[in-house]
Structures are given as C-alpha cells and as structure tokens.
N, C-alpha and C positions, 0 to 999 in steps of 0.2 A: 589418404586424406589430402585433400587439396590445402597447396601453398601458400595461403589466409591469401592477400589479395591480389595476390603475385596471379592469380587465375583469370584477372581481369584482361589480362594482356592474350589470354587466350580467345579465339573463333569469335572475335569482335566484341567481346563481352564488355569491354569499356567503351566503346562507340554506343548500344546499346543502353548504357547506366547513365552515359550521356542525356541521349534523347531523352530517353525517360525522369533523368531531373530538370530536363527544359522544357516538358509538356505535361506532366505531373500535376493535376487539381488540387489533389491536398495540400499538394507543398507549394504551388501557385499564389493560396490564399494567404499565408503569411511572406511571403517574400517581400512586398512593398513596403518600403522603410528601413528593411535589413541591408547590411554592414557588416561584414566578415570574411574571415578566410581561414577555414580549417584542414589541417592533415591529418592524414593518416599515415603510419609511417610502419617498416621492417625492416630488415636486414635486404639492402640493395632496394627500395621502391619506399617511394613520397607520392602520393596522391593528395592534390590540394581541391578542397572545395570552396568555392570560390559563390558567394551570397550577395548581390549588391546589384543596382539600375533595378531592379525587380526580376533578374534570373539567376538560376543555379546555374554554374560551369563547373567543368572538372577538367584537371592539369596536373601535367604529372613532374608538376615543378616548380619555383614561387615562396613569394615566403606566407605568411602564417599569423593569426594573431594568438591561434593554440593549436597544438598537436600533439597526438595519440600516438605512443609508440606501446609496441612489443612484440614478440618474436611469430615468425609464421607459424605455429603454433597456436600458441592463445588465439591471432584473430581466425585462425580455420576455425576456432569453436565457434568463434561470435557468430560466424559466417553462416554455421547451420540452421538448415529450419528450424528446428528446436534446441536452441542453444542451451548446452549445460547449464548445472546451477554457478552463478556470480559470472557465468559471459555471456549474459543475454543482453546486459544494457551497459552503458558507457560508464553511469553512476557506479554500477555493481562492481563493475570491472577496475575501477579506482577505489575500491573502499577496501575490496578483497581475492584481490589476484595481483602478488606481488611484481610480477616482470612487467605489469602494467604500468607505463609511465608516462603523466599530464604535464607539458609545460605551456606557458604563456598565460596568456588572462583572463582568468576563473570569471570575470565580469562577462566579456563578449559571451563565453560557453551559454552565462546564463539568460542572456537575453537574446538565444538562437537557440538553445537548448532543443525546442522542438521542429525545427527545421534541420538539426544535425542531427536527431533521430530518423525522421522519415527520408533523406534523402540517404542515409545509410542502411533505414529498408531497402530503399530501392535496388540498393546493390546488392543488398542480400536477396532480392526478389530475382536478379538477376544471376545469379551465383546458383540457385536452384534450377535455371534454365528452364524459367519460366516465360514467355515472351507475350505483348501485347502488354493495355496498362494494368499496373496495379491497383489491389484493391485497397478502398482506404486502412484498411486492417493488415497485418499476415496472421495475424491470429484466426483458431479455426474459428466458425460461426455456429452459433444456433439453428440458425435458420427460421426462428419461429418466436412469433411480437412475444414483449415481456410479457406474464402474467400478470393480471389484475391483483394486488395485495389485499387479503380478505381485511382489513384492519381499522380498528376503531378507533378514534383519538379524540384525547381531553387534555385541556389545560388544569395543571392540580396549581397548590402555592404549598411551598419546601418554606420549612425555616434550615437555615444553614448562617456561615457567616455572621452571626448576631441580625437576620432580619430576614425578612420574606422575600422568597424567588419565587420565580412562575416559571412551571419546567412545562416542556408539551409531551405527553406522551400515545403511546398508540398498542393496542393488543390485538392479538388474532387466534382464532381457535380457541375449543372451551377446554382444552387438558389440563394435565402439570406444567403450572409457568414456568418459562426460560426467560430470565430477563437478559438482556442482550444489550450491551454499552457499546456505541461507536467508537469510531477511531479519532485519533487527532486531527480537528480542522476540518472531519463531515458531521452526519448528522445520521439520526436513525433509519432515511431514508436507505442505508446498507445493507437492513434488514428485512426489505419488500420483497426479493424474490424467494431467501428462505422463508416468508413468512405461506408465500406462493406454493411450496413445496406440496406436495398432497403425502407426501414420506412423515413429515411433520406430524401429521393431525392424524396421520395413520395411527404413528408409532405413539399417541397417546399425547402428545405435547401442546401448549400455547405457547406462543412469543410474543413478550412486551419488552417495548423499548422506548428509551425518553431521549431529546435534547440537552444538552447540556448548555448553560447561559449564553445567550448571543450565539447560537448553533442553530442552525435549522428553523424550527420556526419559535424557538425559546427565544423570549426577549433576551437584551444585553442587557450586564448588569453594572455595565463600567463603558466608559467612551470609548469609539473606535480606537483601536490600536494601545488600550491599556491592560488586555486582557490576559492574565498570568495565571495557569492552572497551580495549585498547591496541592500535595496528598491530604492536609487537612479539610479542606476547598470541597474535592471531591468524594470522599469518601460522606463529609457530612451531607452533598446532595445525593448520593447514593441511598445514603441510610434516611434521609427526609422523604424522598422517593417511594421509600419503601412503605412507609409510615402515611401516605397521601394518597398513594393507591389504592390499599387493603386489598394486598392478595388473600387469597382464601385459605390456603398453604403456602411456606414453604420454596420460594423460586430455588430455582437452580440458575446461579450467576453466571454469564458467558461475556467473554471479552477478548479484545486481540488486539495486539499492539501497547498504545497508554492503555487502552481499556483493558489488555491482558495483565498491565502492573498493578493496576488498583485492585484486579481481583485477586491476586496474592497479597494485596495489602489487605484486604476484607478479611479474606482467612485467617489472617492476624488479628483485625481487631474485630471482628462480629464473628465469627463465625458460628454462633449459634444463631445468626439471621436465615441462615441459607441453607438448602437440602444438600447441595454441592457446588463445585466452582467447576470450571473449565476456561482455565487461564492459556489463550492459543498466541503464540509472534511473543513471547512473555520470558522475562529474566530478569535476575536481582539487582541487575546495576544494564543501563545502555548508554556505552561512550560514541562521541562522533556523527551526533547525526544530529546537529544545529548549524543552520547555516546562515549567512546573512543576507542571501539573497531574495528568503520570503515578506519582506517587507523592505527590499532598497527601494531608494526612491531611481534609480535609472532601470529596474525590473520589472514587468508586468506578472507581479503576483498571481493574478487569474490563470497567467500561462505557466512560469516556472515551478510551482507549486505543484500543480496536478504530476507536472512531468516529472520532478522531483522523485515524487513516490510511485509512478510508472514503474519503473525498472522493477520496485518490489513485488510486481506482480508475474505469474510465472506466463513464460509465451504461451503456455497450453489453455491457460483462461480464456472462455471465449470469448469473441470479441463484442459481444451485447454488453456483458458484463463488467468486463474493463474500460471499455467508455463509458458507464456512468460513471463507475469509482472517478475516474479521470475529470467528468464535468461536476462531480459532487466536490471536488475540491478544487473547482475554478471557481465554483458559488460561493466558497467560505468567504466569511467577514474580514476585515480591515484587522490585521493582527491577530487571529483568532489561532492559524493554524502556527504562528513563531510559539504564541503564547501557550498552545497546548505542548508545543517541542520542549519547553522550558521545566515541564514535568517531567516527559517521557525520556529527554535525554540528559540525562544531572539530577535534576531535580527529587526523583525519586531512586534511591537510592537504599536496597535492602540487604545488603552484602551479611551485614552483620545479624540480620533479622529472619532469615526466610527457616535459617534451621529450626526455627520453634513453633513452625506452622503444623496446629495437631490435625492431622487427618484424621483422628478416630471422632473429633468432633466433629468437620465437616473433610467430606472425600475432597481429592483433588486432584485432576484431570490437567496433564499440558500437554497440548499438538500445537506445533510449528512447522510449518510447508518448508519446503525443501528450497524455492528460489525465494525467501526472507535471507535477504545480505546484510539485513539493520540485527534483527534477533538472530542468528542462524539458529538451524536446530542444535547443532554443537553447544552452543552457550544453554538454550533453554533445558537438553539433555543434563550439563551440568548444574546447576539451577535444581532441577527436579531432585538429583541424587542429591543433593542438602538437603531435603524434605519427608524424613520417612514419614514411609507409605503414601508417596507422592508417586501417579502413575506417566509415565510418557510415550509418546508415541510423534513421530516425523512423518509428514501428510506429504508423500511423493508426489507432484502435480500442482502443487500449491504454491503459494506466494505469501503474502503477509498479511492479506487482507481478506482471510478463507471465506467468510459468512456474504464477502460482497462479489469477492471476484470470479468464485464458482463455487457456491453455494450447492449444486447436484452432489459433485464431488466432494465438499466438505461434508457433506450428512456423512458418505462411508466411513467415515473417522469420527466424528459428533455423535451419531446414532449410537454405537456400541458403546462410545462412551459414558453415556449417558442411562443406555439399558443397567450398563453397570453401579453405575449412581441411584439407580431405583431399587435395586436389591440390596 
C-alpha cells in the first residue's frame, strides 16, 4: 500500500498535481474570489494548498488557515480510487475515523469547501497514474442521457397544522403504489430516475411522491428562512397526503434519511395506513449532524450545502446521478435545508419508542448503504434489532441517498424487499 501522500514525492507526481491544479476547468471556475491556505499533513510531510490571485498552488511548506492530519495509513485509503467506507470524503473522515484530526477555521473550510475537494481529486487522480486532464467527475459514468420520468403531477390542498397546504405531487406506473418521501432540503425530483426504472413497472409497482412546504415546487408555507420541520408537522402532511390523493390501495411507504425517520414514526402512529414501510439511511435518534454553516451569512449556502452531503454519497455512484443529488440541493430555499436538519438531527428523537413498533400490523424493511457516515448501517442494524420482526439488510455500494444516487443498484435491495412485503 502506498505511503498516503508521501507518494507524491515520487516520478514527478507532485510537479504533475501541480500543473493540473493550475490548469484544471472545474477548479478554475471557482477560484476568483478565493482566500485560503490548506494542508495536508503525516508523519514527516505538510503539503500546503495554497487558493488566492485566482490560482491553486501547492508547497510543501507555509502555514495554513486549516489542516488535515493523520497517519500514512488512513490518507493511503482516502488516496484510493474507491476509497473505503468513511475515507472517501474529508466530512466522512472527521465525523468517523478517529486518528483523523482538523485544526484551524471551520469557517475558511466552509467557504472552499468545494475547491478543497476537487483539487484533492486531482491528486488523487494523479496518485492512480492517470495522466492528461481530469475528468469533471472520478466517479464512474453512465455514459447514457437521463431517462425521461414517466410521471404525472397535481397540485392537492393537505389540511395539516390547523389550515390548508398545497403539496405538489407526481405518480408513474399503474401498479402497487410506493410512496416515496425525499430527503432533507430536496424535493421529489430524487425520484425520477427510479420512477425511470423499466425493473419498477416490471416487478409490478407505481411510484408517487410529493413535496414538502417550500420544496420543490410546493409553495412555502412560512417566510424564507423561518422554516422548521416538527414530527408532528410532517407526519400530519403525510397522513393529509394520503387522504388528497386517494390511492386505490394501500401504499407501501419508502424513505431515507429524515424521510427514513418519519417512516418509522408512521409505523408507530398509522400503521394501519400502509401495506409496508421500508425505512433506508434511518435510526432512533441521529446526533451531530447540524451545522451552522448552511445559512451563514459569510457562506454561500447554494455551494456548502450540496457539498456538505456529497461525501454521503458512495464514490461508486455514478456520476449522472450524484450531480443532480448535488445541484438538487443547491436549488433548495433560503433555510429550508437547516430547517429540515432540525428534525432529522434532535429533533426527532425515538430512543424510547421504536421498541413498540408492531410488525405484524404493518412489515418493516430497513436498508442503509454502506458509505452513510450520518446513519451508518451499524446504528441502523441496532435500531432494527429493538424492533421485532423488523428486517435489515446493509446495501454494499450505497450511500445515503439510495433511491437518488444509484437508483439501478438500489432496486437489488428494494425489489426483494418489497417482493417480500407482497406476500
């Protein structure tokens, strides 16, 4: 295994990492403006990247306004093309890889955030002795335009909250409904390419999915920046949803992330609503993951945000798919995505509740990908075993955001799941 980035000092490999952060397109276009200086650090080697005049440099000396330490070891993982689970991204690697250690100011990080990504592709691009530019990605590619989403969409009105909302929602295929809830701070557009799936409508199924207030193309239901998810909140636009629709049967609920906690909170309180649950990125309690950088006022939210939950997604996602997840939450609204965090990390809370969840009324399904560093499957595995007859399964290849980030690969795990939910 090569000596994390002690390998740079080998057959010109840091002259090369050079060029390539001084000639580099994608990392060209935000460079104007930027102000930084970050390392990298091991045992005997400081590598500084140096952000400012409108060029990336690199120096193997200087000081820093943050730097990354830990031992040749950990960064040889990061260093791989397919980095293990929690050293794929810098986020990951401070939340959950202990010898991993940040110091200086959390502020700079955040507003270069995606500039100290890509230019730490690059050297991972070169580290595979790859030569010539890089591609805007390292993730593998599809190769082949999105598909078109078969899908129908209406505006209904929810009473929730003591008053009337206007949710937007959208269906595809005539099966057995899968209602499908987004993540925090997108919208249902997450659900276009499974809706795309020909697996889907084979295996007998429809997918609807709605907005949630001030999401996507749901009105807001409060002024920008005052928008605070409650489990009371949503669960009653869930269950209003349900009621404004008129499904024909029976949905089977699906969700991942906040939208995997509400649906173990459904389980608890409806669960004569639903055929089954399949609660995926989902656990009783999630600490540590509010920050205050998605609405600073010296942050450019549209940027730190997306990049924020990058990391959660696995390298193996292709890269059609992780750039939208990426630009669907550079579209979120003014507060939308702090105010969804304010549920999904505190705010909902089932430590004490999840053991009384009846499976023999309604099943219940939890898959968590394997590079989620927010839920890991660890937490979600123990979560489940408080639940009898709660089934689990760990989606090797995955990330936290199954249904958006590679949607082929989450059927392998979703499909049987759900075959099983029909019987």
């Amino acid at each position: 295994m090569a000596a994390g980035w002690a390998t740079m000092r080998q057959d010109g490999a840091l002259a090369r990492w050079r060029a390539l952060c001084e000639t580099d397109a994608a990392l060209a276009r935000g460079l104007p403006g930027a102000a930084a200086r970050f390392a990298v650090e091991q045992e005997g080697l400081r590598l500084v990247l140096g952000l400012a005049g409108g060029r990336a440099t690199l120096s193997e000396d200087g000081e820093a306004d943050a730097a990354f330490a830990a031992p040749a070891g950990t960064w040889s993982k990061f260093l791989e093309a397919a980095p293990p689970r929690h050293h794929h991204n810098l986020f990951a690697m401070r939340m959950r890889v202990p010898e991993f250690q940040v110091s200086g100011d959390d502020l700079v990080w955040a507003q270069h955030c995606h500039l100290l990504r890509r230019a730490l592709d690059l050297g991972r691009w070169v580290l595979r002795g790859e030569r010539g530019p890089a591609p805007a990605s390292l993730r593998p590619s599809l190769g082949t335009p999105a598909p078109c989403p078969p899908a129908r969409g209406r505006y209904v009105p929810v009473r929730a909250a003591g008053r009337e909302i206007v949710l937007y929602g959208e269906t595809s295929g005539g099966g057995r409904p899968l209602l499908g809830l987004h993540t925090a701070g997108s919208d249902s557009r997450q659900f276009h390419r499974l809706m795309a799936e020909p697996r889907v409508t084979a295996a007998g199924w429809s997918v609807t999915t709605f907005d949630l207030p001030g999401h996507g193309r749901s009105p807001a239901i409060v002024e920008p920046g005052a928008w605070a998810l409650t489990t009371d909140l949503y669960a009653e636009l869930i269950l209003g949803f349900l009621d404004a629709w008129r499904f024909a049967e029976k949905p089977v609920l699906l969700g991942a992330s906040m939208s995997g906690e509400i649906a173990l909170e459904m389980a608890l309180r409806a669960p004569e609503r639903f055929a089954g649950i399949v609660a995926c990125e989902a656990a009783d309690h999630i600490a540590g993951r509010r920050t205050p950088f998605a609405d600073h006022p010296r942050v450019n939210a549209a940027i730190f945000t997306p990049e924020w939950v990058e990391g959660l997604m696995a390298p193996q996602s292709p890269a059609e798919c992780a750039a939208e997840v990426w630009w669907h939450y550079s579209q979120g609204g003014a507060g939308t995505f702090p105010g969804d965090i304010v549920f999904y990390s505190g705010g909902w809370d089932a430590r004490d509740r999840v053991g009384r969840i009846d499976t023999t009324r309604c099943p219940l399904w939890m898959l968590t990908g394997e590079y989620d560093f927010s839920c890991t499957a660890e937490h979600s595995a123990e979560t489940a075993a408080r639940i009898p007859g709660a089934r689990f399964q760990r989606m090797d290849g995955i990330g936290h955001f199954p249904f958006a980030e590679n949607p082929a690969r989450f059927l392998d795990f979703l499909l049987p799941a759900l075959d099983s939910l029909r019987t």
